[in-house]
N, C-alpha and C positions, 0 to 999 in steps of 0.2 A: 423673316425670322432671324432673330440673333441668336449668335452662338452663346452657350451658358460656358461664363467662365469657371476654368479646373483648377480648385484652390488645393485639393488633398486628392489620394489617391482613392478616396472614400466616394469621390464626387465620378470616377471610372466605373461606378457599380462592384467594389468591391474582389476586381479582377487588378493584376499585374503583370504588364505583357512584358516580352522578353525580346530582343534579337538575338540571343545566343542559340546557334543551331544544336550545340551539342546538349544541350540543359535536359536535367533529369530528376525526376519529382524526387523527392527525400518522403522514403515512405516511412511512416510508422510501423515498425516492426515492434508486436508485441516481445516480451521481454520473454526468454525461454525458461519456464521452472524447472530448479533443478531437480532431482531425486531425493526424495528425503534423506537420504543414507550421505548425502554430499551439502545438505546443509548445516549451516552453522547457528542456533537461534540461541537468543539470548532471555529470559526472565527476569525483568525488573518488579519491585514493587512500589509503588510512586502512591504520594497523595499530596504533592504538589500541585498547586494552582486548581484546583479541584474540590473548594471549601473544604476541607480537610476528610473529604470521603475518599478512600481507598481502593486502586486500582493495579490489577496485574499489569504488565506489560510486556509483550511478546515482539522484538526486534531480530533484525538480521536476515527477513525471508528473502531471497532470490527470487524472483518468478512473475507471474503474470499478475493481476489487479483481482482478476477471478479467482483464482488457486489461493490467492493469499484471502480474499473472501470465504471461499469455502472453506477455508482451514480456521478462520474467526467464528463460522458458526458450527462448526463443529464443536471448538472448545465452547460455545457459549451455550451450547446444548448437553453437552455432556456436563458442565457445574450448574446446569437449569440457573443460570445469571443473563442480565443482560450486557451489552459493552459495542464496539463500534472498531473498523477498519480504518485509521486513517492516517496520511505520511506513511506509507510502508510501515504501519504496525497496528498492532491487535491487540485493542483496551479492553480488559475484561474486569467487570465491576466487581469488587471486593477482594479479600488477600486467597487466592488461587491457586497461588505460584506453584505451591507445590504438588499439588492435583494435576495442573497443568501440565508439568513437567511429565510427569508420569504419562499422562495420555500420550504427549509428543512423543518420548520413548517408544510404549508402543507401538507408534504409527512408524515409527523408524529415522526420527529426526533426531540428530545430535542436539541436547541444551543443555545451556549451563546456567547455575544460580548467579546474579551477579547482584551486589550489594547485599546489607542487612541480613 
């Protein structure tokens, strides 16, 4: 039998071995959300690059990829709109801003109008 030659690290199955004794995994720590009363969000209203339909946009959240999910369908629930989480922010279809904002107050999140 011949040995198969190692052209990439690809061809070790996907493994990379180490001799460092002291080596230690780098975990992924989820991101810790803060308390609504300690953030800072922002209200954009954009209809850039978006054929000229108009969308909220909610920036600034600290926290986990969840929390910030749930807090997207929260507000997309309470303006009965559709819209999407994505890049650490909350697209909410149509001009909302100001509805939004109110709801975040409520919930105990600092926001502020920014632009227009």
């Amino acid at each position: 039998m011949s040995k198969k030659k190692l052209n990439s690290l690809e061809d070790l199955g996907g493994f990379v071995f180490s001799t460092n004794t002291n080596f230690e995994f780098e975990n992924e720590e989820q991101e810790e959300t803060l308390a609504p009363k300690k953030q800072f969000l922002e209200a954009h209203f954009s209809n850039k690059g978006r054929g000229g339909k108009t969308v909220t946009v909610i920036t600034g959240f600290i926290g986990s990829e969840d929390d910030l999910k749930s807090l997207g369908k929260l507000l997309k629930t309470k303006c009965g709109v559709g819209g999407s989480v994505k890049d650490n922010e909350i697209i909410i279809q149509g001009n909302y801003r100001d509805k939004i904002m109110e709801i975040l107050k409520k919930e105990g999140y600092n926001i502020k109008r920014v632009g227009g």
